[in-house]
C-alpha positions as CSV (number, residue, x, y, z in Angstrom):
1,X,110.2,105.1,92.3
2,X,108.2,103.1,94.9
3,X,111.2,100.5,95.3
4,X,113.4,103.5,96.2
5,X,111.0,104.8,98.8
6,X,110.5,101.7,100.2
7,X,114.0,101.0,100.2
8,X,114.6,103.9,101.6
9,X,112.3,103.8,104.7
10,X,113.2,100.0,105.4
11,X,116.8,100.2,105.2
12,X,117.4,104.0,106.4
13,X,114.1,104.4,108.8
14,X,113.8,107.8,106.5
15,X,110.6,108.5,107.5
16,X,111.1,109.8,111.1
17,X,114.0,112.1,111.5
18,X,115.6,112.6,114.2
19,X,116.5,116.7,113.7
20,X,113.8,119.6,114.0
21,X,115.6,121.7,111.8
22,X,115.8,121.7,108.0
23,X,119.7,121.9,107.3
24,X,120.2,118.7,109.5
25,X,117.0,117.4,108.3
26,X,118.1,117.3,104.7
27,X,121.8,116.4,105.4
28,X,120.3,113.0,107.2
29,X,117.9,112.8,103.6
30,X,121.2,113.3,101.5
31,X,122.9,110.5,104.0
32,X,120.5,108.0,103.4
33,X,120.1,108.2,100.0
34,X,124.3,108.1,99.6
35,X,123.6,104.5,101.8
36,X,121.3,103.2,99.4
37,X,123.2,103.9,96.6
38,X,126.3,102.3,98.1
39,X,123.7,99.2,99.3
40,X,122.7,98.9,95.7
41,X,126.4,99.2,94.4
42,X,127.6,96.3,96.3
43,X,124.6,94.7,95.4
44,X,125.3,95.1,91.8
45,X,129.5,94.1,92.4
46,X,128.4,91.1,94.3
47,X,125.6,90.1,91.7
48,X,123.1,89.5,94.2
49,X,119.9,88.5,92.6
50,X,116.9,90.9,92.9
51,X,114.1,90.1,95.1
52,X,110.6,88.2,94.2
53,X,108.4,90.8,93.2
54,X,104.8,90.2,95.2
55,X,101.9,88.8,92.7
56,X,98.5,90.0,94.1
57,X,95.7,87.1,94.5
58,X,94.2,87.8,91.4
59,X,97.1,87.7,89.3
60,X,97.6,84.4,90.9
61,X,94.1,83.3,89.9
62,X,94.7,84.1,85.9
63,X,98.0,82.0,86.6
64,X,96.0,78.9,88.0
65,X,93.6,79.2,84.8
């Protein structure tokens, strides 16, 4: 769920809209997540490989050991 969010704010800017009303509000929410989903289709068609996934310090640390 985090990955989605994040996706979502990096790819769409979600988190600032641009509309003070709801209806407009929620029709830019429903057109972002319809981009992410066709972002992550394409993704998917084109086999692109999934990111690195972070690994904190002290994971790194039991890794060394």
């Amino acid at each position: 769920m985090e990955g989605t969010i994040s996706q979502a704010v990096r790819r769409t800017r979600i988190r600032r809209t641009r509309f003070t009303d709801l209806p407009k509000t929620h029709l830019g929410h429903v057109f972002a997540a319809t981009a992410i989903n066709i972002i992550r289709l394409d993704a998917w068609l084109t086999e692109t490989p999934l990111g690195q996934t972070r690994t904190s310090h002290l994971a790194r640390l039991d890794l060394a050991a």
